[in-house]
N, C-alpha and C positions, 0 to 999 in steps of 0.2 A: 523768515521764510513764509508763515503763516499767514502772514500781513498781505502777503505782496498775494495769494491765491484768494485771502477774501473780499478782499476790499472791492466794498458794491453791492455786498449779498448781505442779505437779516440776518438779525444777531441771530436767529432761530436756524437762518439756510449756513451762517459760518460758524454756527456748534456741530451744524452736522456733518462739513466738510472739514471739520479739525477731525472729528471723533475719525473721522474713515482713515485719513493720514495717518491717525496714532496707531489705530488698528492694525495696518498695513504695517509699518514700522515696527510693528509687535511682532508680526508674524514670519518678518525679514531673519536670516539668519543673525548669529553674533556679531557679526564681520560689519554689522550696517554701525552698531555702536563703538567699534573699537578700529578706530579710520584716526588717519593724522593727514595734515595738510602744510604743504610748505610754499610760505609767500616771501618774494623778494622786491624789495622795496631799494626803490634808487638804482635799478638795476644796470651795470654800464657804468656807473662811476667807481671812486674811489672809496666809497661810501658805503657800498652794498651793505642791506639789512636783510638779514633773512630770521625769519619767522615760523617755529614749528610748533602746529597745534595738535597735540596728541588728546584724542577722546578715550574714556576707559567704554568698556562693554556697559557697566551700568553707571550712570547717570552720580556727580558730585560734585564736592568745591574745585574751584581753579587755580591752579600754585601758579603764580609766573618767575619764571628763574629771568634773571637777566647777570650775562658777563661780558667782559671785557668792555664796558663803560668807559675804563680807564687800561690805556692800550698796553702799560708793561705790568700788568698783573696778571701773568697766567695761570695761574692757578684758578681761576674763578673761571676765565672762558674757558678754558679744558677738560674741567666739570665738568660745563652745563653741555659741552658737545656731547658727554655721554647720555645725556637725558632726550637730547633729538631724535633719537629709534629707537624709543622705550615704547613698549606697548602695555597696556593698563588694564587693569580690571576693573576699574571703580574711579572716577572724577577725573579729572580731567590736569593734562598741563600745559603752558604757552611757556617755551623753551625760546630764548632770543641771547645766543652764544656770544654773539661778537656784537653788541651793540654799537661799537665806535671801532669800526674794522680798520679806515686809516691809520688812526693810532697806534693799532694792535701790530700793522704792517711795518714802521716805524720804531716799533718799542718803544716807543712814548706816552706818557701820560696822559697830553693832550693836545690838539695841534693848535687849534682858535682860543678855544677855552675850554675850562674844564667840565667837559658833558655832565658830570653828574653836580654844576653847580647852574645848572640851564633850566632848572624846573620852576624857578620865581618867573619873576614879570623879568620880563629882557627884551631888550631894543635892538639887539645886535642878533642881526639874520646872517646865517652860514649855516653851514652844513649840522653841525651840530645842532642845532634850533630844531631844523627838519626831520632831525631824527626821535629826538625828542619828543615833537607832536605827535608820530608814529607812537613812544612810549608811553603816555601819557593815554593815550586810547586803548593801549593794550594794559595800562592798570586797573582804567575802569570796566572791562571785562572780567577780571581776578577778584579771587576772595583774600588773597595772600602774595603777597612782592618781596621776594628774596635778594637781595641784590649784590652778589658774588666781589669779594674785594680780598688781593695780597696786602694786607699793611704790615707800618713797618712796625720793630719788635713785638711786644706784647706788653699786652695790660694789663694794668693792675689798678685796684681802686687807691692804694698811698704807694708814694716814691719809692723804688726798691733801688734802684741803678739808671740808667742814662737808656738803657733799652727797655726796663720794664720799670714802667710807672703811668699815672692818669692819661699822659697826652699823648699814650703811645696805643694802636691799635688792632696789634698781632692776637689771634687766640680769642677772639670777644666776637660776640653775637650782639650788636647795637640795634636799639630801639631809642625813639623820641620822646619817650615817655616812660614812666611804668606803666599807667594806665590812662584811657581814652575815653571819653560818652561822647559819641555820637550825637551833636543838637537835634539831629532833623528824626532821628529815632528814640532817642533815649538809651539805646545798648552801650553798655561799656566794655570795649578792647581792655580785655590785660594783659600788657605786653611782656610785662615783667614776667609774670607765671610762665605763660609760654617758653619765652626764651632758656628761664630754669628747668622748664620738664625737659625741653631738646637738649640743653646742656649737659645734664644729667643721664642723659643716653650716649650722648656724644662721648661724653669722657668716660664711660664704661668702657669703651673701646679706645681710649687713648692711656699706655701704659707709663709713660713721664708724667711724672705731677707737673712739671714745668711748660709742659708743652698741651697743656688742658686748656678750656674755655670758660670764660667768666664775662657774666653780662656787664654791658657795656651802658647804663642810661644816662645818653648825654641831655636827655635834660632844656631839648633844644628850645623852646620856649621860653624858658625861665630868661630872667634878667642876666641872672651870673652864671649861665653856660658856658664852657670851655669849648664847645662847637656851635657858635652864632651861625657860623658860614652852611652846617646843615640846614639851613631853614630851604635850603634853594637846591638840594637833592633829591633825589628820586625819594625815599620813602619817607621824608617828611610830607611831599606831597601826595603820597600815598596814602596816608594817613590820615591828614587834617582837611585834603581836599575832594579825597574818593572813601573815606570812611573805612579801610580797610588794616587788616597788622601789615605792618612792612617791615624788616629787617633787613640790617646789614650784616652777610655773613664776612668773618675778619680774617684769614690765613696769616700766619706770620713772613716775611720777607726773607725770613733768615730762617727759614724751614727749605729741605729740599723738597725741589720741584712735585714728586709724585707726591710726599707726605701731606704737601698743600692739596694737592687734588682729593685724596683719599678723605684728607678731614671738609672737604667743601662736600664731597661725598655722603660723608657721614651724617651733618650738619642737614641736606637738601631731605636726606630720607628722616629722619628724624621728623623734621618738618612733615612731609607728604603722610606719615601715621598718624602725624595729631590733627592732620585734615581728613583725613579718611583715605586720601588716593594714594590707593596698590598699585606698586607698581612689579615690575622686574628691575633687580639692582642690576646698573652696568657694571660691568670690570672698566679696569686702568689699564689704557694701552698707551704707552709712552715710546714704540718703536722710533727712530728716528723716520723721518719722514721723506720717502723716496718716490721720485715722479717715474712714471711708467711710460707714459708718451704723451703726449699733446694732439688734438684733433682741429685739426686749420685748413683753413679755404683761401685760393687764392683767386682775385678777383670776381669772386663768388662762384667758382666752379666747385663739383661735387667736394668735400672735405677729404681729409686722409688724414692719416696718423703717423706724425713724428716720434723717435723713439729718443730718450736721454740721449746727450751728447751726439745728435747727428746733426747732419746740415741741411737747409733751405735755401734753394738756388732761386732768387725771383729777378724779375728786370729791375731797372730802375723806375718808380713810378706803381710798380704794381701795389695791388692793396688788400693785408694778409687781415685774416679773421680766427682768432681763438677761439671755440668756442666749448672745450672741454678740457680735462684736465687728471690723467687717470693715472691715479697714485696710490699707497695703502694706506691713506686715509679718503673721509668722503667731503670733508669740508673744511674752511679756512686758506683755500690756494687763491695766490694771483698769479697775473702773468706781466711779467715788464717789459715792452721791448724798449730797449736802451736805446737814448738819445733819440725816442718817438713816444708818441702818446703821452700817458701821466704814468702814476704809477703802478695802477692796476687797469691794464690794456685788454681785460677778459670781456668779451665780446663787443668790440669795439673795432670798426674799418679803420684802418689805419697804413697809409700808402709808408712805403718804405722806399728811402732815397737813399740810405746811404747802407755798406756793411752794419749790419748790427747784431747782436745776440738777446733771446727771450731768456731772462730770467723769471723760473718759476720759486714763488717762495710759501711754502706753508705757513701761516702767521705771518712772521720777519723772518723766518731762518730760511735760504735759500737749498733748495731741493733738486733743482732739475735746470739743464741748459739745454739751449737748441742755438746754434748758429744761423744767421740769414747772408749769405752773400749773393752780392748783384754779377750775373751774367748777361753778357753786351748780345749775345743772338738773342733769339726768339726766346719764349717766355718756357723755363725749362722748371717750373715748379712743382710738377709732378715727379721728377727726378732728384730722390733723396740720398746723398752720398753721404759717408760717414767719414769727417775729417777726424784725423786723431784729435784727440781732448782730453785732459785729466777727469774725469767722471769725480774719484774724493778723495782724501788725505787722509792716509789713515796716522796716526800720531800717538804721543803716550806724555801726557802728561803729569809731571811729579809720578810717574809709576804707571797713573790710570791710564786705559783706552781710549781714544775718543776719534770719533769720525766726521770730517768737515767737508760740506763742499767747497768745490774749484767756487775760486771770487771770495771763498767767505772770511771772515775777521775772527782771531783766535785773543780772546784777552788773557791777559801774564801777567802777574806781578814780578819784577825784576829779583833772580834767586830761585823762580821755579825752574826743572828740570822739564824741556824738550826734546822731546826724540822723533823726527821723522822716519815712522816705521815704516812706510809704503806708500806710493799712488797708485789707485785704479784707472785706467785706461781703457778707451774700448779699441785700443794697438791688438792686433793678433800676437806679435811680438815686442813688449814692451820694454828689450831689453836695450836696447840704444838710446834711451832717454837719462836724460840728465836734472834731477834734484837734488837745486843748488838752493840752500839759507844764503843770502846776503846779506855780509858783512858778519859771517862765519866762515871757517878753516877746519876742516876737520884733520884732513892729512896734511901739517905741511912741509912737509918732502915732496910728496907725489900730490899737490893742489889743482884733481881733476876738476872741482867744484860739485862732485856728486858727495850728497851730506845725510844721506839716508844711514842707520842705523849707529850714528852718534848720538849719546845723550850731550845735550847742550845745556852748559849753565848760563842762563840768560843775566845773571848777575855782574858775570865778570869775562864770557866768551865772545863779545860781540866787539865790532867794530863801529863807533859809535858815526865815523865818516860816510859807514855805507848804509847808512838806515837811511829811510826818506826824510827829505830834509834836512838831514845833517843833523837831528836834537837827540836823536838816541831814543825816541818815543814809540817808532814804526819802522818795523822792518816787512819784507819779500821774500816769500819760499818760492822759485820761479822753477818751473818743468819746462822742458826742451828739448826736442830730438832735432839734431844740425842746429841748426837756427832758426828752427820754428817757436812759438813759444805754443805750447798748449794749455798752461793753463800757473793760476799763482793763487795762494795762499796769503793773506798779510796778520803780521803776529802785533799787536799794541801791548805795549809795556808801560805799568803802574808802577808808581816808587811804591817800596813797603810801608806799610801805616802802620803805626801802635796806637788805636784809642785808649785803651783803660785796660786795668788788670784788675779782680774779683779776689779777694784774699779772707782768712780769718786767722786771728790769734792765738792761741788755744781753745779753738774751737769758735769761738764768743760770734759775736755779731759779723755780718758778712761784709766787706768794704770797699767799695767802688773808690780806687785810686787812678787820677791821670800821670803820665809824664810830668817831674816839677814834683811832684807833689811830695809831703814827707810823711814819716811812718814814726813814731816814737813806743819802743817796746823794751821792756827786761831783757838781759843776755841770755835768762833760761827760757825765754819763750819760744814757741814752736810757731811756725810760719806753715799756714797751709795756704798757696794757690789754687782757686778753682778753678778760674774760667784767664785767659787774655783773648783780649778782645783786638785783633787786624785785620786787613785786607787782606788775606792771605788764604787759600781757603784750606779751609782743617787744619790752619798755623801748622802748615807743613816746612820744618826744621826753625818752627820757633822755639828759642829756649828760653828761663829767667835762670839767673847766677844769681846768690847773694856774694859778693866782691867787697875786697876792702881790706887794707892792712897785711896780705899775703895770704887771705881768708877768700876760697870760691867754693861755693856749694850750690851745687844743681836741685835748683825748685821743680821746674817745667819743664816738658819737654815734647815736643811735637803732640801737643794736646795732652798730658799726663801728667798732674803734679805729683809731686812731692814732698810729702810733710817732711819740713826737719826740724830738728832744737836746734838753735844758732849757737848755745853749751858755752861755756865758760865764761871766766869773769872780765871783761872790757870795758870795766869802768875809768880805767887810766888811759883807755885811748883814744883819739879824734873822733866825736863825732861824725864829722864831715865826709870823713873814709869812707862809710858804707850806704850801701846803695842796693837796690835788688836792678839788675841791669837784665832789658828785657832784648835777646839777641838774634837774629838771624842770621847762623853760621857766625861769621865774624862780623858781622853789622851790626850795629848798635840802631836799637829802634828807639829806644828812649830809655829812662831809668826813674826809679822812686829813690830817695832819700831818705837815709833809716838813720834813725838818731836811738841812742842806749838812755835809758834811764829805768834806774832801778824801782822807782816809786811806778810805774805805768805798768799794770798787771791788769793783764786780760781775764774776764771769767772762763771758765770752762762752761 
């Protein structure tokens, strides 16, 4: 800014119009240092970048947060969205939430390629490239690059199990080094210490030893690194090519959702003390996320506000404009209109020819509907009628609540318990609608097709003819009043998995067994199950037996083991017989192979 008022004047005449500036600035209230600014970059695509620069009151280092790089790891962009209307006391921070928002829209990883392996030399121009030049200018503004990531399980520096060991990256704070000298200064980054102090605060506040954080240096240089492909990330070029710490903060994939936020949370502030920048900590607001109305124009006439679930009457031809989006959040909406535009149609002209519906989605998860139908008169788009429409499902899974919108995909492992407890509508009277599961019966005597307040076992209740398709994979919760449809649900069902089961013998050493595998122990030995490990979530009505010979004894059960002594003498009998069989109700998910021998004695 300085620049641009002296340039032309003696160093003598632009000392002395800096000195007035600064003076001025001094005398400005607080409010002149403690300003944010927010820039949107690609604005109109699918791509939106948005940029918040938050200044503290008094003048220091620059943290930059960057999430959702990688578009199905939320926990890292949902952070950083709390750090976007933080106000500061001291240094500064560049908050860039959704860096790869397509992705994030999608729940995918990556669409072209993988954004955070885009920081090398590369030939291939996309969108992703683009945004990355954007990032790479916003490093070298920073004293400090954080760079928000869900991985999967957690690490550990030697092998523990199949989830925690070296090549796994849940729970770890990664750096490229331990330590860095800067050629062109001589300073040396230690990355290592760093990451130990924040650690060490971090898990002050984390009350599992299991679910603590441990630095992660892969070492990315060296010849015999385990992460080559980091060389082409954001904080190795952070690093080596802007001279600054850069880290990867690491959440586990197998953490729930808020726990991830909270410890990326904990992680981001940690950090902002050992920089000096004060901030105010946000809170965790994880409400589900509901659209209020939509603000649109048609044929660029004044704007108005559509409300959830109502309708848009336009001609054929006409051409509608989004241009807001007001929900109980502030950021992360798009807008779809089906079978027009791409996929994020927010503020974008786009002529509408045929019936369609605007899906609003926060992130991926769809939030908010509006109808558009075409009327053959005059152009009646200021006339907003409210067609009936399911608004959300309300349901109960395995026991729990949960809330979906109309259109959206409920995933199941085949064996969980469904219950369609309710639909909201915006019906004055919603008492003559009909929700029917397809290729479910609930009554069948009286098979009105209404399937509300049945729990449904999705393992063995369904009709595998009437799912889509015919494979038994996907089924339709479909609402109707007469023969309207208002609106449908679709339920995807997972066969049950059994990866591996966590076991110890009299206590001794811990043992990652798979399916197949075999167990050789003393008759007097005691079996303790810790962990099985499924698809299942909260191995809800998973159990293990030991079985065999007219012998069953319950180890596990819906996540709870149970030590027992397997007790008596079986040395005259089949090995072959016994087995720990790991079960889902009456399904067998797999089993281990227990062979007796009296010489195999575990330590305590």
């Amino acid at each position: 800014m300085f620049r641009l008022f002296t340039s032309g004047y003696s160093d003598a005449k632009r000392a002395g119009i800096l000195l007035y500036l600064l003076s001025a600035l001094c005398l400005m209230p607080d409010i002149a240092w403690a300003k944010r600014t927010h820039e949107i970059f690609f604005q109109g695509t699918d791509c939106e970048l948005h940029v918040y620069r938050i200044y503290g009151k008094e003048p220091g280092k620059t943290l930059l947060l960057i999430g959702g790089i990688q578009g199905n790891e939320p926990g890292g962009f949902l952070s950083a969205d709390l750090y976007a209307d933080m106000a500061l006391a001291k240094g500064n921070l560049i908050v860039v939430p959704r860096a790869n928002f397509y992705s994030i829209l999608l729940n995918r990883r990556q669409i072209n390629e993988d954004m955070n392996r885009k920081f090398g030399q590369s030939s291939e121009e996309n969108y992703e490239a683009k945004i990355v030049a954007t990032l790479k200018r916003l490093i070298s503004e920073s004293n400090c690059l954080l760079n928000l990531h869900d991985g999967s399980g957690f690490y550990s520096e030697r092998w523990e199990s199949p989830l925690r060991n070296p090549k796994r990256y849940g729970q770890s704070i990664i750096a490229d080094c331990e330590t860095y000298t800067i050629p062109e200064t001589g300073e040396t980054l230690r990355l290592g210490d760093m990451a130990e102090r924040v650690i060490e605060k971090v898990n002050s506040h984390i009350r599992e030893e299991r679910y603590r954080f441990r630095f992660n240096n892969h070492r990315t240089r060296e010849r015999d690194t385990l992460h080559a492909e980091q060389r082409k990330s954001a904080t190795y070029y952070a690093l080596f090519q802007c001279g600054i710490p850069a880290f990867g903060i690491e959440t586990s994939k197998s953490l729930p959702l808020e726990m991830k936020v909270h410890h990326h949370n904990l992680a981001i502030n940690a950090f902002m003390e050992l920089l000096g920048v004060v901030p105010e900590t946000p809170g965790i607001y994880l409400d589900p996320p509901v659209m209020r109305y939509t603000v649109m124009a048609v044929n660029n006439n004044i704007p108005f506000a559509i409300t959830n679930g109502h309708t848009l009457r336009v001609r054929k031809g006409d051409v509608v404009n989004i241009s807001h989006i007001e929900a109980n959040y502030k950021r992360g909406f798009s807008a779809d209109i089906l079978d027009h535009g791409t996929l994020n149609d927010m503020h974008k002209q786009i002529r509408i020819m045929r019936p369609t519906q605007v899906i609003v989605r926060k992130d991926h998860h769809p939030c908010g509907m509006i109808n558009i139908v075409l009327d053959a008169g005059q152009s009646l788009a200021r006339m907003v009628s409210a067609l009936p429409e399911v608004l959300f499902f309300e349901t109960r899974v395995n026991g729990k609540k949960h809330l979906f919108m109309n259109q959206a995909y409920v995933k199941l492992v085949k064996g969980d318990r469904f219950e369609l407890a309710d639909v909201t509508t915006n019906l004055a009277d919603p008492s003559e609608i009909v929700v029917n599961f397809k290729g479910y019966v609930g009554d069948r005597k009286n098979n009105s097709g209404e399937d509300r307040g049945y729990v449904i076992h999705t393992g063995r209740d369904l009709w595998k003819r009437y799912s889509l398709a015919g494979k038994g994979e996907k089924y339709q919760v479909v609402v109707t009043r007469d023969d309207t449809l208002l609106g449908r649900l679709f339920i995807e069902l997972a066969e049950p998995e059994f990866d591996y089961i966590v076991l110890q013998v009299n206590h001794g050493v811990k043992r990652c067994l798979f399916p197949g595998d075999s167990l050789s122990i003393d008759p007097k030995d005691t079996i303790n199950i810790l962990d099985i490990k499924t698809n299942i979530p909260m191995n809800t009505g998973v159990q293990a037996f030991f079985k065999g010979a007219g012998t069953k004894i319950r180890l596990f059960s819906d996540g709870a083991a149970f030590p027992r002594r397997i007790g008596s003498d079986r040395s005259g009998r089949n090995n072959k017989e016994y087995s720990i069989v790991v079960q889902r109700e009456h399904t067998t998910l797999g089993l281990i192979l227990v062979n007796f021998d009296k010489g195999a004695r575990y330590g305590g």
